[in-house]
C-alpha positions in Angstrom: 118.6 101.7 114.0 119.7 100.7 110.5 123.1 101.4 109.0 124.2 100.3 106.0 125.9 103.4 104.0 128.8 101.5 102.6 126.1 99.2 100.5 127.0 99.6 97.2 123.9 100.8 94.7 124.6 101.4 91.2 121.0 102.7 90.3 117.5 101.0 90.0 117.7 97.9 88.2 114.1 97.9 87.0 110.1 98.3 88.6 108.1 95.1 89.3 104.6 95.0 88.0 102.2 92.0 88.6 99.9 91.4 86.3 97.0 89.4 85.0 97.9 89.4 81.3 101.1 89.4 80.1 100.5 89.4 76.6 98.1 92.5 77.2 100.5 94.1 79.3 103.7 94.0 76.9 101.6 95.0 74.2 100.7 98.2 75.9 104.4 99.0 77.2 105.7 98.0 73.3 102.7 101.0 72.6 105.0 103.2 75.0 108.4 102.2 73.2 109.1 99.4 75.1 110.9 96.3 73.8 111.0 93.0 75.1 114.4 92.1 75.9 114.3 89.2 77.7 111.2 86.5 79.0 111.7 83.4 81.3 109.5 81.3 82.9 109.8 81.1 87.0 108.6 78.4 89.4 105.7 79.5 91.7 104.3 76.9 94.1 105.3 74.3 91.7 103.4 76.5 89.0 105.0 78.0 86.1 104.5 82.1 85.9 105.3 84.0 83.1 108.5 87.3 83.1 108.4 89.6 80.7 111.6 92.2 80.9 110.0 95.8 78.9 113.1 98.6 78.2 112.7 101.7 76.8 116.3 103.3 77.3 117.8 102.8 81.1 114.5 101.9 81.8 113.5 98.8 82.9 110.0 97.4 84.0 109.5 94.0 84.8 106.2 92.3 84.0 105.6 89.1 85.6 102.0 86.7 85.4 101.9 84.4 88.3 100.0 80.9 87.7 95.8 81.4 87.9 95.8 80.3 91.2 97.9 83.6 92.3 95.7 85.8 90.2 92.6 86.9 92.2 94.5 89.0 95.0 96.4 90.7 91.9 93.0 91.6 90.4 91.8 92.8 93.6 93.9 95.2 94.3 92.6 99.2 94.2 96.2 100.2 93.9 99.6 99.4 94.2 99.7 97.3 91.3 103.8 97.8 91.3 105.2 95.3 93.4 108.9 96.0 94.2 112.2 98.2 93.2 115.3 96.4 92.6 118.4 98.1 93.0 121.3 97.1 90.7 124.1 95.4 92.8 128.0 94.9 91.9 127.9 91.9 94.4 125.1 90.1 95.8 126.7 88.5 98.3 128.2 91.7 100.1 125.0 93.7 99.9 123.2 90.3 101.5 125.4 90.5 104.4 126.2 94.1 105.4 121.9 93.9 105.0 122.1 91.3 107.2 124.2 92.5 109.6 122.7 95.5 110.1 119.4 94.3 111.2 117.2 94.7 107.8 114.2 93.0 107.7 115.3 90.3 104.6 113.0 88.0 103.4 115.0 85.3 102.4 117.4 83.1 103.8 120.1 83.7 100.6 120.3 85.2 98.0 118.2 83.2 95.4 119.3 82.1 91.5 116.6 83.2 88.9 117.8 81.4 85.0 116.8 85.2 83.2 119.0 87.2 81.4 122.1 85.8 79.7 123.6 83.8 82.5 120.9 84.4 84.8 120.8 86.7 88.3 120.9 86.4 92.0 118.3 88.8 94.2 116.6 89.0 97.8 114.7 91.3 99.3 114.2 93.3 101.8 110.9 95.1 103.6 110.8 98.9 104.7 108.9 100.2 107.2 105.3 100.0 105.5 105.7 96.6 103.8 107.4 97.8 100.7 109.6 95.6 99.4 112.7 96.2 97.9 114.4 94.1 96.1 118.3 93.8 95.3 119.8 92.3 91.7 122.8 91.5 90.6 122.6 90.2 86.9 125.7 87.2 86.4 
């Protein structure tokens, strides 16, 4: 089975949430006490989507619009409209390969660059047992 106990966690780094209007969806979270404290565009398919970074204290929810053409699953889902956890990692690169070597299931072949924040982050993830995915951060 799995063992990675010397992966180094520092907490969770925020919750993913797709959704299908992002300018809907931060209003409601700034109606919660969120702020906006940092957007980016991403590359989807060669489509731009739409990040939206909401924190209200330590917290941290991430609100993401893909492209229209990645839209209709998202509004067809019953439930589990949050995507992913990240976990907030000191280095990227370790957690990627003790991951590795202990047989998780990662998604990705590196860990992959994302320009948000201030000088942008490095993440991959992972899938448990039931398809959740779990995502690991580490802001640069």
């Amino acid at each position: 089975m799995y063992n990675a106990e010397n992966l180094q966690i520092n907490a969770i780094q925020h919750i993913g949430i797709p959704v299908t209007n992002i300018k809907n969806s931060q209003a409601f979270y700034e109606a919660l006490g969120f702020a906006n404290v940092m957007q980016a565009t991403f590359d989807e398919k060669g489509e731009p989507g739409t990040c939206v970074m909401m924190k209200r204290g330590a917290i941290i929810i991430e609100l993401y619009q893909l492209p229209e053409s990645g839209l209709t699953e998202i509004r067809l889902r019953g439930n589990g409209h949050i995507d992913h956890v990240a976990f907030d990692v000191p280095d990227i690169d370790a957690a990627f390969a003790i991951l590795k070597q202990a047989g998780f299931n990662i998604q990705e072949p590196e860990p992959k660059f994302l320009q948000f924040w201030e000088r942008g982050c490095k993440y991959f993830n992972i899938l448990g047992p039931d398809g959740e995915r779990l995502e690991f951060n580490q802001l640069l």
